[in-house]
MINU-705390 format. One record per residue (C-alpha): residue in one letter; residue number from 1; y, z, x. Coordinates in steps of 0.05 Angstrom, whole numbers, plus 32768, in hexadecimal, padded with zeros to 4 digits. Layout:
residues N
(node 'A', NUM, (Y, Z, X)) ...
end
This chain:
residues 324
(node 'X', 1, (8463, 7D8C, 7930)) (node 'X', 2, (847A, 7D8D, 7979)) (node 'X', 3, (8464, 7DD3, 799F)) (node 'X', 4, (845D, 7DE8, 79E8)) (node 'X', 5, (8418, 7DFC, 79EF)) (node 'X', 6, (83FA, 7E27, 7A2D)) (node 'X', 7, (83BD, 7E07, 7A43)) (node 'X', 8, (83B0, 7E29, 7A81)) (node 'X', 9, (83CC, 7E6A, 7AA0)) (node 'X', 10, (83EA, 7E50, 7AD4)) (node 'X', 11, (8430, 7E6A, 7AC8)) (node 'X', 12, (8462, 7E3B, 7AA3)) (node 'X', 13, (843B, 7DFB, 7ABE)) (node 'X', 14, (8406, 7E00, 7A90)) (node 'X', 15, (8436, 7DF0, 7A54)) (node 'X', 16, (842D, 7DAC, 7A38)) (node 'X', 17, (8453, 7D92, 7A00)) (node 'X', 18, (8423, 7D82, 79C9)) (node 'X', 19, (841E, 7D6C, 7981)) (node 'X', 20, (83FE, 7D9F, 7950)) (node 'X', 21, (83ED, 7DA7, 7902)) (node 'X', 22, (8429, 7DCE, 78E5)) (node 'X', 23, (8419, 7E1C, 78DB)) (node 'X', 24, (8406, 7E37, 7898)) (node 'X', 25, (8433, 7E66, 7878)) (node 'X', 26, (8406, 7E98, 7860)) (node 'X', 27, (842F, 7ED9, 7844)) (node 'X', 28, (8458, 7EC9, 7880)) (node 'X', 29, (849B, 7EAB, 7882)) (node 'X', 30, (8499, 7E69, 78A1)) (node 'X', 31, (84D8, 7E48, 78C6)) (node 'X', 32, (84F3, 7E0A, 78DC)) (node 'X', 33, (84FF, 7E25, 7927)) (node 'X', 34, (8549, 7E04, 793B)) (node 'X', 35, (8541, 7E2D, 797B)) (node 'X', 36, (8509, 7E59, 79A4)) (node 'X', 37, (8521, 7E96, 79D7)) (node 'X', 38, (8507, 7E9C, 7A16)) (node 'X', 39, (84F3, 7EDE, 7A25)) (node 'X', 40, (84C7, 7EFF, 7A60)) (node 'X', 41, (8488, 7F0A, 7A3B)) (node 'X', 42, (8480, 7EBE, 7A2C)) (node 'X', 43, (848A, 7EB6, 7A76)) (node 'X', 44, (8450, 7EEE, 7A7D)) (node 'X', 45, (8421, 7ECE, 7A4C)) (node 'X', 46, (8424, 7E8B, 7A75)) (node 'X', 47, (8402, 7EB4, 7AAE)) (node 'X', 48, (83D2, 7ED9, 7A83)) (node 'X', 49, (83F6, 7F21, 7A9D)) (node 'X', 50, (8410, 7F34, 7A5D)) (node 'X', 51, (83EE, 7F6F, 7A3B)) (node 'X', 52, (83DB, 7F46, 79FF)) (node 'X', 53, (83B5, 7F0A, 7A12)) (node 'X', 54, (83A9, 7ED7, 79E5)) (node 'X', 55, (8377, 7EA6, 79E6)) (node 'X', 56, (8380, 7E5D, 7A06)) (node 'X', 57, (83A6, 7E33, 79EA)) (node 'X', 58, (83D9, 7E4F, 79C6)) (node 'X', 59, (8428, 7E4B, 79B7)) (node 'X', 60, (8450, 7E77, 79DF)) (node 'X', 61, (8492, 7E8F, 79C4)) (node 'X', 62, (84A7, 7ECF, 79A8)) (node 'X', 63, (84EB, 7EC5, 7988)) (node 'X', 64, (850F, 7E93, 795D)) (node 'X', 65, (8546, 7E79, 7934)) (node 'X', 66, (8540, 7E41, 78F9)) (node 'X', 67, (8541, 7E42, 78BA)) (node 'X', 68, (850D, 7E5C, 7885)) (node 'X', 69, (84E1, 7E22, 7862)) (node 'X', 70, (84B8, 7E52, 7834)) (node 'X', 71, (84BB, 7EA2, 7830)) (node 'X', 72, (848B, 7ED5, 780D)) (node 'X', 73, (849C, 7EEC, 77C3)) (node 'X', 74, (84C8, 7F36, 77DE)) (node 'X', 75, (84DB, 7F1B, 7827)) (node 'X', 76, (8527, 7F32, 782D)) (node 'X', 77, (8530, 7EE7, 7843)) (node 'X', 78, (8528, 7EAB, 781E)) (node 'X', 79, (8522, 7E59, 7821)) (node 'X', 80, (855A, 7E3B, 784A)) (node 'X', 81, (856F, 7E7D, 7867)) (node 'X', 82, (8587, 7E7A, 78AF)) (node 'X', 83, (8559, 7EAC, 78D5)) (node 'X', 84, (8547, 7EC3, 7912)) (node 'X', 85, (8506, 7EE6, 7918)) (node 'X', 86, (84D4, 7F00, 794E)) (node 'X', 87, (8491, 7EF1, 794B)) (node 'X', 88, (8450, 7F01, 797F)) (node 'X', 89, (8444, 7EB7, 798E)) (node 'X', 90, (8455, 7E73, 797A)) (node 'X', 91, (849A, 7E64, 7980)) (node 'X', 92, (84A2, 7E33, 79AA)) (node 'X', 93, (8499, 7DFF, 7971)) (node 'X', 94, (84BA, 7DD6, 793C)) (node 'X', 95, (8499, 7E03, 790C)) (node 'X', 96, (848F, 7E54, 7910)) (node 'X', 97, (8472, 7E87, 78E0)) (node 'X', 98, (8492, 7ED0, 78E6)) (node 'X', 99, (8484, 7F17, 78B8)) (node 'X', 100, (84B6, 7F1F, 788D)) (node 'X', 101, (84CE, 7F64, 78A9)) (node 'X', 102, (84E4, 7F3C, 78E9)) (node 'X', 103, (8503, 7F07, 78D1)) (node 'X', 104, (8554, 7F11, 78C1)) (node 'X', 105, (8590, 7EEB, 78B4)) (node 'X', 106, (85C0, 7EC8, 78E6)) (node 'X', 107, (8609, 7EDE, 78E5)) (node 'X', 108, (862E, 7EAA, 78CA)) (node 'X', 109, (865B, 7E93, 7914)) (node 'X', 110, (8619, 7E96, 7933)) (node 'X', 111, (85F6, 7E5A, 794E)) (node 'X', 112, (85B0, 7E50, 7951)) (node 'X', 113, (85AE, 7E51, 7997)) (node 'X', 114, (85CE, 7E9B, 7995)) (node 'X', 115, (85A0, 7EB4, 795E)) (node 'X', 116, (855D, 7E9E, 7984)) (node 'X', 117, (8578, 7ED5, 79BC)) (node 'X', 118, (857A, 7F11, 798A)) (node 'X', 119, (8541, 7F33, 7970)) (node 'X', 120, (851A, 7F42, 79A8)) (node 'X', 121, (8550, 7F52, 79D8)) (node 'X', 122, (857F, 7F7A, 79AC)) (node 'X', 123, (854C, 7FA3, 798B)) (node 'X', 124, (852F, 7FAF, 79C9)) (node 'X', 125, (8574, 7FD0, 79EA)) (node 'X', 126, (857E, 7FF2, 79A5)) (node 'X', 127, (853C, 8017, 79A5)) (node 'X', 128, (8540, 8024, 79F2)) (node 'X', 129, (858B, 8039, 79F1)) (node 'X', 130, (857F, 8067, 79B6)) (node 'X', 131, (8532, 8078, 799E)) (node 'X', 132, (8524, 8082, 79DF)) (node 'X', 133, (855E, 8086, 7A0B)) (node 'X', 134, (8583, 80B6, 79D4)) (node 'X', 135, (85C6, 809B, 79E6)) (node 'X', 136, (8609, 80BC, 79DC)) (node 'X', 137, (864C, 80A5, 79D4)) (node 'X', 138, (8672, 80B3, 7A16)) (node 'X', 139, (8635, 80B3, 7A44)) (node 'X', 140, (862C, 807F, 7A7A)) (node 'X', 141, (85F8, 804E, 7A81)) (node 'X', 142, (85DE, 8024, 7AB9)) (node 'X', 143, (85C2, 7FE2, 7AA5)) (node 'X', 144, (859A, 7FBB, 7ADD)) (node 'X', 145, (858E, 7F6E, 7ACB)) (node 'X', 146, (85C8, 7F73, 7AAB)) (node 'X', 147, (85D0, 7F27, 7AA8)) (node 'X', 148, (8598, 7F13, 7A86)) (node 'X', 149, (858B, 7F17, 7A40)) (node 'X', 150, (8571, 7F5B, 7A32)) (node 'X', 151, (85A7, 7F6D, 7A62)) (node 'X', 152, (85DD, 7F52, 7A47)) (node 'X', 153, (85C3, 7F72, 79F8)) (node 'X', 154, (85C4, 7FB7, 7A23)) (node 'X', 155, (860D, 7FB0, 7A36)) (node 'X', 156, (861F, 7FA6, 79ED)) (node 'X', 157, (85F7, 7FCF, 79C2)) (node 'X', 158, (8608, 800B, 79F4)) (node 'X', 159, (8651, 7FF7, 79F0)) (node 'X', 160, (864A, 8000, 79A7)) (node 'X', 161, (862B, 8042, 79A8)) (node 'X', 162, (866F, 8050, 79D4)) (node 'X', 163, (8655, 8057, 7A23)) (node 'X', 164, (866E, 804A, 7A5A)) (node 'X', 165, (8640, 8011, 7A80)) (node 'X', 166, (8638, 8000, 7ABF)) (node 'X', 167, (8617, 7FC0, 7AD2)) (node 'X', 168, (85F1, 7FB8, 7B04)) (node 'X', 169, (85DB, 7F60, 7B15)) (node 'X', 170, (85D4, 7F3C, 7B55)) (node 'X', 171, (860A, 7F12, 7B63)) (node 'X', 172, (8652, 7EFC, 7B4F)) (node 'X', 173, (863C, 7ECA, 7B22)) (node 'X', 174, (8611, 7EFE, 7AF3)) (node 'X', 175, (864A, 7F32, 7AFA)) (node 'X', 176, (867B, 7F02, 7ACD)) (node 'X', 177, (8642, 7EF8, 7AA2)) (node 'X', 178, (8635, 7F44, 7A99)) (node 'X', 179, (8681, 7F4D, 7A93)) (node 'X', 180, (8685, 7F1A, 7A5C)) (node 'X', 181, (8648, 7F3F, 7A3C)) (node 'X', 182, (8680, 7F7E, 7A33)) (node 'X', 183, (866D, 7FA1, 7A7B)) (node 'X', 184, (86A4, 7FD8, 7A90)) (node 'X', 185, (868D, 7FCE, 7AD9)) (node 'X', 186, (8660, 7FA7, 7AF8)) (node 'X', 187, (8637, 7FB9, 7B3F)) (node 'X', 188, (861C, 7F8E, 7B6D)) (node 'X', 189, (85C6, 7F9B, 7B7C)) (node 'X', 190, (85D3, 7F88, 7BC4)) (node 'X', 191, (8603, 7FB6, 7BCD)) (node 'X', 192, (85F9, 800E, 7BC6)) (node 'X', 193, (85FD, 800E, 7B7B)) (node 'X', 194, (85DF, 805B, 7B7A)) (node 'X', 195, (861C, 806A, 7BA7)) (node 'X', 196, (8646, 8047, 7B75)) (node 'X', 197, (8629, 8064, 7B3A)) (node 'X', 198, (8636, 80AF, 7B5C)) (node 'X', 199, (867D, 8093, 7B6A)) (node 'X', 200, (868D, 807A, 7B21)) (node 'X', 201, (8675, 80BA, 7B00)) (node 'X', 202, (8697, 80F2, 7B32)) (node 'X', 203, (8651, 8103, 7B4F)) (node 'X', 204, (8636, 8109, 7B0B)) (node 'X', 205, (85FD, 80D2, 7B13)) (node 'X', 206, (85E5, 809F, 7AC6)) (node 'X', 207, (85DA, 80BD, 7A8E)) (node 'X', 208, (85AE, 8085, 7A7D)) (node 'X', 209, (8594, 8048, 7AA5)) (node 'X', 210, (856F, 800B, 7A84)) (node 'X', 211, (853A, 7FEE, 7AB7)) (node 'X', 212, (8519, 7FB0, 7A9A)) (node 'X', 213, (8513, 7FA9, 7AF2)) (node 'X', 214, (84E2, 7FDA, 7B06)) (node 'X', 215, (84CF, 7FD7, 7B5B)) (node 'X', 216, (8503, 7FEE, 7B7F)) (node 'X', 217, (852F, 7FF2, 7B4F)) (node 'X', 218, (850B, 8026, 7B25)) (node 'X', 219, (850A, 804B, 7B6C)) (node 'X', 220, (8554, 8055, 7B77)) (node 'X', 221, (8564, 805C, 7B30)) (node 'X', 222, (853F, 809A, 7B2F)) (node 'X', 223, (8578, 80AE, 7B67)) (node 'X', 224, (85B8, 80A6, 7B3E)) (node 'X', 225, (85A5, 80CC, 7AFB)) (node 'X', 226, (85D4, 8104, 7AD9)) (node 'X', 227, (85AB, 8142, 7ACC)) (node 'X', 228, (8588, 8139, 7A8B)) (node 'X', 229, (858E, 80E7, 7A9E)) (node 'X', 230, (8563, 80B6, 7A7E)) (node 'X', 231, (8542, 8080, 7AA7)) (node 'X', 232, (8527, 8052, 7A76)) (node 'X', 233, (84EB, 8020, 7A84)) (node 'X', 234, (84F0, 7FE2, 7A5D)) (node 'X', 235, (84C7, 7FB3, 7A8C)) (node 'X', 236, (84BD, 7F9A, 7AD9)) (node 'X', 237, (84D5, 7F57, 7AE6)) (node 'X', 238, (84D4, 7F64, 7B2D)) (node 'X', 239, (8485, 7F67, 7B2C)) (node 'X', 240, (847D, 7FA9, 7B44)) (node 'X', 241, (8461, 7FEB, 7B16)) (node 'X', 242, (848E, 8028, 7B37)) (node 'X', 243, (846A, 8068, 7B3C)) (node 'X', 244, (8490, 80AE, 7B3E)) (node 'X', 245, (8482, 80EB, 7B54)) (node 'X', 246, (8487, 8116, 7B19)) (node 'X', 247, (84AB, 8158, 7B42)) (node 'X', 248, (84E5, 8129, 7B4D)) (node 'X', 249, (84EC, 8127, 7B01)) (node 'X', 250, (84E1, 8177, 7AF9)) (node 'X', 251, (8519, 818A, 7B2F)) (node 'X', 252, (8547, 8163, 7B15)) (node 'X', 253, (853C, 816D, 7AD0)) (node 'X', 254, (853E, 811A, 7AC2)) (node 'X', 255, (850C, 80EC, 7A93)) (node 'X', 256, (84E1, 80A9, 7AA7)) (node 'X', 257, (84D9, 8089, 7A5A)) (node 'X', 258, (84AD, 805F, 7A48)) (node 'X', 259, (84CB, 8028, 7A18)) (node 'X', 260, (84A2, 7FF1, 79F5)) (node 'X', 261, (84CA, 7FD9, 79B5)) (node 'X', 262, (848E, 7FAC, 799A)) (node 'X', 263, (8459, 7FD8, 79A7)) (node 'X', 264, (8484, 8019, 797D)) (node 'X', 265, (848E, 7FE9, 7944)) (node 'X', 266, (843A, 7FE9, 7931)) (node 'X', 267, (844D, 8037, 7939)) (node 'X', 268, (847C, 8037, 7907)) (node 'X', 269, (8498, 7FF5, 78E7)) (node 'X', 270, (84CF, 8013, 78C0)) (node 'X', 271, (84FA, 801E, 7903)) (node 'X', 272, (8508, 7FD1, 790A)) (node 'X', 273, (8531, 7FD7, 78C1)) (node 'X', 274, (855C, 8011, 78E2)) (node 'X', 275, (856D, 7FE8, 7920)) (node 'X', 276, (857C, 7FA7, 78F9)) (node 'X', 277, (85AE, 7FCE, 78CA)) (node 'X', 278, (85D4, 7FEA, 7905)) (node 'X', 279, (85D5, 7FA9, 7937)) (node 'X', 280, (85E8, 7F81, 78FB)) (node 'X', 281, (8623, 7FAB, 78F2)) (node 'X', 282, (8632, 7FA6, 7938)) (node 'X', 283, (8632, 7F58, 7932)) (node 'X', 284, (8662, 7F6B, 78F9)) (node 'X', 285, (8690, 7F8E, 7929)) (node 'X', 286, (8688, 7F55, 795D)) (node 'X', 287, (866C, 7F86, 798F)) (node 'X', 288, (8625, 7F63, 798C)) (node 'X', 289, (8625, 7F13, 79A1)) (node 'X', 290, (85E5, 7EF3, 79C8)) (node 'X', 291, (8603, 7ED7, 7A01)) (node 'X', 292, (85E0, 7E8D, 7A0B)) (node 'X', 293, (85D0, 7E77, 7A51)) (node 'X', 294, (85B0, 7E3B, 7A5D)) (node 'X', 295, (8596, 7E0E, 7A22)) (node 'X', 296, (8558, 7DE3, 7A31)) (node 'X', 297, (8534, 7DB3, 79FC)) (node 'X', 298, (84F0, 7DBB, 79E4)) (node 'X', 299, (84CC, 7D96, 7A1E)) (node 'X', 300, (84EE, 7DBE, 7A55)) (node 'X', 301, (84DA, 7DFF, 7A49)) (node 'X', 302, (84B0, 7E02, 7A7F)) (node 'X', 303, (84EA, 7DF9, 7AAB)) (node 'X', 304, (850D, 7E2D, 7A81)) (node 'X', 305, (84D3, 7E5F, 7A8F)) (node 'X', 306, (84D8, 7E4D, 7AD9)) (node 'X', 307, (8527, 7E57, 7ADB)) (node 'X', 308, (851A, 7EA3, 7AC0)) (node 'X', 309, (84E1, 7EAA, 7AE7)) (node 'X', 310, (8511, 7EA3, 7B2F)) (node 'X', 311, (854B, 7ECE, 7B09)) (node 'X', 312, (8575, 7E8C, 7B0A)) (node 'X', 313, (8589, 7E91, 7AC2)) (node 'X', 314, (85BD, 7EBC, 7AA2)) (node 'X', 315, (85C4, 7ED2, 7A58)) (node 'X', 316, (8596, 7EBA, 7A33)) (node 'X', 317, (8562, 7E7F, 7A3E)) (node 'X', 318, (8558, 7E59, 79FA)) (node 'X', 319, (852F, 7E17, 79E7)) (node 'X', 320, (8554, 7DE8, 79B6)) (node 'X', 321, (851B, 7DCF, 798E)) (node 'X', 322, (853D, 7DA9, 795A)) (node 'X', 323, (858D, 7DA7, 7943)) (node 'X', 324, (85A3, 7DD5, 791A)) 
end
């Protein structure tokens, strides 16, 4: 089978396209991968600066879509099911193995390309928004990044819990993007966006904001919380680890919260059922649809890497690997 192999952490250079023996199926469910997502953490594996690190070479790619060769007697899925799935590694390939708890059907008007951007990214806003963000209908959230693709699952899951969001992306060209995605309003990062937020909520400050940003970002977000607010930390694309000092937090009576949806699920598996039930009906309401961005074939994903790397791409970054 055709994969994209890392051979050498040097960032999405060290990729080469390579022929390899087919994996085994095991008590896995094994899937002819249609298309691969392209997600931060493969871009953090290429440089060896993810927390797991896997040794050399191996198949990066954490999420796909394809259809299901051979499944485990009591998988919920079956043999020429359309799935999409997350798994730890490997799916930037023709073929992919994934448990059988992560592996769920595609909605029928969905394309592949769609499906490969769902699992990671929409459980992710889910279990930030409300395991750990404890969400409430009528509250107001900030999302930052909220062009990308766990930006643009943010905006929709929270408009289906019923807030109000505010977007917050970098340009004119990500704002249509985020309004597409279901935005209310959309603020500019160059611009004051704490001022705004104060503004839009009568001095009130976010309930919630989602910072998959951290840096400076984290910094000023910590300025435009509601009392009570949530400022959730999902990741730090910018490259900087924010540190706060903690009497900021008891004055103003706001949370920093940790959120780390893969690590929680070796906490307790069973939470990735409850979150599957409720974004699926979501997708039955129309609320929840991946929005694609850019669609690159197999042998280009190191370019694909690179293009998320320097925050050119919006939605989200897929790899066709085959038709389907």
């Amino acid at each position: 089978m055709r994969a994209l192999q890392l051979q050498r952490l040097e960032g999405p250079e060290g990729l080469s396209l390579v022929d390899l023996p087919e994996p085994e199926a095991d008590d896995q469910v094994l899937i002819d991968v249609a298309a691969a997502g392209v997600s931060f953490p493969d871009l953090l594996l290429t440089r060896g600066l993810y927390q797991m690190k896997p040794p050399l070479p191996f198949v990066p790619g954490v999420e796909v879509a394809g259809v299901v060769r051979k499944a485990p007697a009591g998988a919920a899925v079956k043999a020429g099911d359309r799935v999409m799935a997350f798994i730890m590694f490997g799916g930037f390939a023709e073929v992919a193995k994934a448990p059988p708890e992560m592996c769920f059907r595609i909605p029928e008007r969905w394309s592949m390309e769609a499906a490969a951007g769902m699992v990671m990214n929409y459980h992710t806003a889910h279990f930030a928004l409300h395991r750990r963000g404890r969400l409430q209908k009528g509250e107001t959230v900030v999302i930052h990044g909220a062009a990308g693709g766990v930006g643009t699952a943010t905006i929709q899951v929270a408009r289906g819990a019923g807030a109000r969001v505010l977007a917050v992306v970098s340009d004119e060209r990500k704002a249509e993007v985020a309004r597409r995605a279901g935005a209310q309003e959309v603020l500019l990062s160059t611009g004051d966006w704490v001022q705004q937020v104060r503004e839009k909520t009568e001095g009130r400050g976010a309930d919630v904001v989602m910072d998959p940003v951290g840096g400076d970002i984290f910094d000023r977000s910590l300025k435009c919380l509601a009392p009570e607010g949530r400022l959730l930390v999902v990741g730090f694309t910018s490259g900087r680890i924010p540190e706060v000092t903690v009497n900021r937090l008891l004055l103003r009576n706001i949370d920093v919260v940790g959120v780390a949806w893969g690590a929680f699920l070796m906490h307790d598996p069973a939470v990735t059922r409850t979150i599957a039930k409720e974004l699926a009906a979501l997708a039955d309401q129309g609320i929840v649809e991946p929005l694609v961005g850019p669609v690159y074939p197999l042998e280009q994903g190191a370019q694909a890497l690179k293009d998320l790397e320097q925050r050119r791409a919006t939605g989200k970054v897929v790899l066709r690997v085959r038709p389907g």
